[in-house]
C-alpha positions in Angstrom: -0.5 -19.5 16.6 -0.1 -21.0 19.7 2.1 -18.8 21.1 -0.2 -16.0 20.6 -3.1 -17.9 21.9 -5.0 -17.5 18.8 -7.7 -19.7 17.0 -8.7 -19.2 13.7 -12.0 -17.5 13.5 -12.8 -16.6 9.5 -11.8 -17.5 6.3 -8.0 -17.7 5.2 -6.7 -14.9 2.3 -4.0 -14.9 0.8 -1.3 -12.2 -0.1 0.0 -10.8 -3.4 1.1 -14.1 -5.0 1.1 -15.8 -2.0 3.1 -14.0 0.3 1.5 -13.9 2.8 -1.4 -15.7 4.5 -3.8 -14.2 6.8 -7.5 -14.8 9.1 -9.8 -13.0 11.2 -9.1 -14.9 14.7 -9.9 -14.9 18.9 -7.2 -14.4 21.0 -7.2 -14.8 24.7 -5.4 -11.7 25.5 -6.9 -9.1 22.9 -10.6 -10.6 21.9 -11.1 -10.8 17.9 -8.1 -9.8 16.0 -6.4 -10.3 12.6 -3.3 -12.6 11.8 -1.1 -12.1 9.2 1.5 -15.1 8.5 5.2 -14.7 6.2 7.3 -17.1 5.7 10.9 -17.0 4.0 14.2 -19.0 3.6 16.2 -19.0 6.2 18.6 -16.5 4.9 16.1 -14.1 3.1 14.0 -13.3 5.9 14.7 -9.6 5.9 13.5 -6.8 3.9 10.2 -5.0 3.2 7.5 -7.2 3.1 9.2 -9.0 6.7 9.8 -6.5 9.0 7.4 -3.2 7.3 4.4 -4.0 9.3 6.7 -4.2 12.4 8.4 -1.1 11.6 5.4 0.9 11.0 3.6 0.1 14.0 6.6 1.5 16.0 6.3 4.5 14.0 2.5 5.2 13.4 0.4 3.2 15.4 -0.1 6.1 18.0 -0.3 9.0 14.8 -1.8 7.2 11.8 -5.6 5.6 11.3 -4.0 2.3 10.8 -4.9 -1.5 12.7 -2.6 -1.6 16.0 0.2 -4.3 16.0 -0.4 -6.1 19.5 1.9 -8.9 19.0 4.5 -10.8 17.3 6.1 -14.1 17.6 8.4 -16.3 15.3 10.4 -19.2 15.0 13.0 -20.9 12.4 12.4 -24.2 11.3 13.4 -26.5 8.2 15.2 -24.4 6.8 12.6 -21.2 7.1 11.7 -18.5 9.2 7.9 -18.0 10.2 6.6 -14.9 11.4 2.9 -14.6 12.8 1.6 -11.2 13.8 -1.6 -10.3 15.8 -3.2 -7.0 14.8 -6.3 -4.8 15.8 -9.6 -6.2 13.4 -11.3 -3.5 11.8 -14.9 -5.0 11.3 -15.4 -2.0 7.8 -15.5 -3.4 4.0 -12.3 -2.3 2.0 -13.0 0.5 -0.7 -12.6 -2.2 -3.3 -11.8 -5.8 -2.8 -9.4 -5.4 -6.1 -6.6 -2.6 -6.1 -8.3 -1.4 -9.3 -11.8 0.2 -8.9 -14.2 -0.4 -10.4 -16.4 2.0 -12.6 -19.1 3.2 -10.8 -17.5 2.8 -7.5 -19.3 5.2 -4.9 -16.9 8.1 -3.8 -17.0 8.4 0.2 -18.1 11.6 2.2 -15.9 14.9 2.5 -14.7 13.8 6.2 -13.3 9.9 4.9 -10.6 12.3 2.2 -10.3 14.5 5.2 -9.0 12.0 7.2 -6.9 10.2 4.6 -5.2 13.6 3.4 -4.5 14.3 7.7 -3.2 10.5 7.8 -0.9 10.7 4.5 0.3 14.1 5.9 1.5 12.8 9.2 3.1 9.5 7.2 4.7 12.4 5.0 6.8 14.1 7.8 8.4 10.9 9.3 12.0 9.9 9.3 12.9 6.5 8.0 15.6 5.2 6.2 13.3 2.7 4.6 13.1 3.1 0.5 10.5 2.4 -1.6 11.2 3.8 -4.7 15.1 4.0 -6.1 16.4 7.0 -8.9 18.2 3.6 -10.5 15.2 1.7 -11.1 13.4 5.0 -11.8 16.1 5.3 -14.7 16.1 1.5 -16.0 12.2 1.4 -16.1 10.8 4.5 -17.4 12.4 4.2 -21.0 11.7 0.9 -21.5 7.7 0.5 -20.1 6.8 4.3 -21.1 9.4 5.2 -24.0 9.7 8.6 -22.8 13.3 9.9 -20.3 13.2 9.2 -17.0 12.3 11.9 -14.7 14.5 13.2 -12.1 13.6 12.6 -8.4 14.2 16.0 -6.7 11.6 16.0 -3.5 11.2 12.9 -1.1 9.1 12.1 1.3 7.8 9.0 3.5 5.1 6.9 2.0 2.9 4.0 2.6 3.9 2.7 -0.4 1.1 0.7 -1.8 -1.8 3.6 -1.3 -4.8 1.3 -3.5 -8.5 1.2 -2.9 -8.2 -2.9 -1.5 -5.9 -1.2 1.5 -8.5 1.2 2.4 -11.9 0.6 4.7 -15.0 2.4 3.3 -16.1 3.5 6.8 -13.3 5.9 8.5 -11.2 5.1 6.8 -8.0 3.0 8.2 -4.9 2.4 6.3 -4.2 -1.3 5.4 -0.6 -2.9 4.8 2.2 -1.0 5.9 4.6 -3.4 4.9 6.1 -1.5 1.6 6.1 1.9 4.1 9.5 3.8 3.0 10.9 6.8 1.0 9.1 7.9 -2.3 8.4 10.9 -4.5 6.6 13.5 -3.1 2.9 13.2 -3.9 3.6 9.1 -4.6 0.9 7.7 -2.1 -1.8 10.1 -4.0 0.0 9.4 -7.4 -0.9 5.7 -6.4 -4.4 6.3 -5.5 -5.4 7.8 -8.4 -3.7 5.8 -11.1 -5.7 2.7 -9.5 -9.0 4.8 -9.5 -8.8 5.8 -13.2 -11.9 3.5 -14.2 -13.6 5.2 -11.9 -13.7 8.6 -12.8 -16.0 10.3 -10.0 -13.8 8.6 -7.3 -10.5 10.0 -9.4 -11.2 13.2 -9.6 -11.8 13.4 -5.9 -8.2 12.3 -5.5 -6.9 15.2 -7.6 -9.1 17.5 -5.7 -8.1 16.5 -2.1 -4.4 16.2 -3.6 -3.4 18.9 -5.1 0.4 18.0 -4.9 -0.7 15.8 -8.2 -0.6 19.2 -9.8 2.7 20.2 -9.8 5.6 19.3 -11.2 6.8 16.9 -8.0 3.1 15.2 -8.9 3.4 14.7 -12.4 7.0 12.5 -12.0 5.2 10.7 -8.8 2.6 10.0 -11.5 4.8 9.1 -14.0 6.8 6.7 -11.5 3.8 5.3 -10.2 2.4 4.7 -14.2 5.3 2.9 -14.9 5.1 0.4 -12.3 2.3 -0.1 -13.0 2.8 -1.2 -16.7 5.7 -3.0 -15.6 2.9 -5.5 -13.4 1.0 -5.4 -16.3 3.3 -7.0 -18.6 3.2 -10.3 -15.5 -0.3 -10.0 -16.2 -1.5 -8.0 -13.3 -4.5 -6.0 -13.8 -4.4 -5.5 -18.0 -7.6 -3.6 -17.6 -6.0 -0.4 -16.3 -3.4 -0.4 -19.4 -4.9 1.7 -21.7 -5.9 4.7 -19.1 -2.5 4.3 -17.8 -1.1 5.2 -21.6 -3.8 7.8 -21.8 -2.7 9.4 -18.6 1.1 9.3 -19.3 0.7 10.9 -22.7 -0.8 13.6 -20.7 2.3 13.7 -18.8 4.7 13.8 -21.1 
């Protein structure tokens, strides 16, 4: 931090088990911003979750509604590699402070989806060689969490790649978390969305009406993808209040 000139300005939150640790803070240079930390071994400091934010602001920073990356610094020591990086603060409340929403959850205006359907169609048509989601994992998983074949990935596209209500603001809205950005099913980022909106129906249905990819047949193996990672978080304990729409919407899939 002190090679970004940055002081700690809000309360510390941590990442998906830990990952990552992250404040609102002032920086000299840039005014109020928001630090993300990572650290890994030495020799394991590579991959998604190291370099994605990085990646993505070289990619949609100037194309996407999505927090600028102003600056980056990082350093090896004891073993492990630290990596701090400064980012644009978005003063707006995330849709849902949990992936899963909640019932009830109010459904933003006509122009939020409009915006998040332009941003997810722009993030759509990049080139990366970045993957998110792999046919072999596709193949392993889908038998043995949803006891049904797995489906055959014959349409990619570029995704953000975790597309859940905690990684977008309630106001415009901006795109949060960029670090699992990569290649996916079509219709995966909406596919997403709407498997974590599924206790809130209202909010749901919007997805499926702004989305209409989640119709067809490139929709219903994103869904089925997306359903099946979802079960297989659920069996580490993540979120076991989304399992029973989850089977209720793959049946409906099958």
């Amino acid at each position: 931090m002190d090679e970004l000139s940055a002081t700690v300005d809000g309360p510390e939150v941590w990442g998906w088990f830990g990952r990552t640790l992250s404040a609102r803070v002032r920086c000299t240079r840039f005014g109020r911003c928001w630090l993300r930390l990572v650290s890994a071994p030495e020799g394991k400091a590579t991959g998604k979750t190291w370099d994605g934010n990085a990646l993505a602001a070289e990619r949609f920073d100037a194309t996407v509604t999505k927090p600028a990356l102003y600056e980056s610094a990082g350093e090896v020591r004891d073993g492990y590699a630290y990596r701090a990086e400064l980012s644009q603060y978005v003063p707006e409340e995330v849709c849902s402070p949990s992936p899963v929403l909640s019932p009830g959850a109010p459904v933003p205006p006509g122009s939020w989806w409009a915006s998040l359907r332009a941003d997810l169609d722009t993030v759509a048509k990049a080139s990366t060689d970045r993957v998110a989601v792999r046919q072999e994992w596709v193949d392993r998983s889908v038998p043995r969490y949803l006891d049904m074949p797995a489906p055959q990935i014959t349409e990619w596209e570029t995704a953000h790649g975790d597309m859940q209500p905690a990684n977008l603001t309630s106001g415009t809205p901006y795109l949060l978390d960029w670090e699992g950005f990569g290649r996916a099913p079509v219709g995966y980022d909406p596919a997403m969305l709407l498997a974590y909106s599924l206790l809130a129906p209202d909010f749901a249905a919007r997805v499926r009406e702004t989305f209409p990819v989640l119709g067809t047949e490139a929709g219903r193996v994103a869904q089925i993808i997306v359903i099946t990672e979802l079960m297989q978080s659920a069996s580490r304990g993540d979120h076991p209040e989304l399992v029973p729409a989850l089977r209720a919407l793959a049946v409906g899939l099958a």
